[in-house]
N, C-alpha and C positions, 0 to 999 in steps of 0.2 A: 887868381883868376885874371881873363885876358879879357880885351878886346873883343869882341866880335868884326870880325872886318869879311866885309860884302865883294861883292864879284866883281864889281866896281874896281873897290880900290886894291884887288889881287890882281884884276886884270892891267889896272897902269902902273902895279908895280912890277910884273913880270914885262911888260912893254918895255918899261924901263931900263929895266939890266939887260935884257938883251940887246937894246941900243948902244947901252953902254961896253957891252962885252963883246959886241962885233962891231962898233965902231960906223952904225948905220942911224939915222934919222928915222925916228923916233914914226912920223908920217909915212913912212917906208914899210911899217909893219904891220901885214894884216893878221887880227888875231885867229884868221881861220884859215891860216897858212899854216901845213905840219912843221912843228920845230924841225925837223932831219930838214925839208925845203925851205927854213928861214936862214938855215946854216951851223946849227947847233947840233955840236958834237958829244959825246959822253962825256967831256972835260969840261964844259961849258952847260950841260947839263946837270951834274953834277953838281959843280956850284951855284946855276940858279937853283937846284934843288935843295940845300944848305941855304941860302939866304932865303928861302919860302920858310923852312921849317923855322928858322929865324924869327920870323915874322912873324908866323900864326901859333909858334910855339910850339909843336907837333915834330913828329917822326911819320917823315914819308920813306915809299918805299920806291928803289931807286924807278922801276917798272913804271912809274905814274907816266913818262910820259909816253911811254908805249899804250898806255890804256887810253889816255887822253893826251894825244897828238897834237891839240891846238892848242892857244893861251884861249881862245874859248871853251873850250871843252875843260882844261885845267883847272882854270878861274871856276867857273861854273859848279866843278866837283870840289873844288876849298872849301866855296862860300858853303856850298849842303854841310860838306862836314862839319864847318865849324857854326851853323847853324843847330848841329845835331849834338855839339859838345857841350 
């Protein structure tokens, strides 16, 4: 058994790596900016997508961020699921 982790703290971990993966400030990122408009590519998706399932322990589907576009929308739909696990 895991953690429960809240939209919160999915939301300032996905903030996070994409700071770090493009090399942008942190304050720079609005979470209801589409990924494809923050700069995030399949390859950079990808691997934030692998360090999420990391985290929450789960298997996403690569589509998540086509279905939800933003790190709000993303964060948002984690926190449900792993609320629902």
């Amino acid at each position: 058994m895991h953690d429960i982790v809240d939209k919160d703290r999915i939301q300032t971990f996905i903030i996070k790596e994409i700071s770090v993966a493009l090399k942008i400030d942190i304050d720079k990122i609005d979470s209801e900016t589409e990924f494809l408009n923050l700069g995030i590519d399949s390859l950079a998706g990808l691997n934030l997508m692998t360090k999420l399932e990391n985290l929450l322990n789960i298997e996403l589907d690569p589509i998540i961020f086509w279905d939800y576009p933003t790190i709000e929308k993303l964060s948002k739909h984690l926190a449900s699921k792993e609320a629902g696990a």
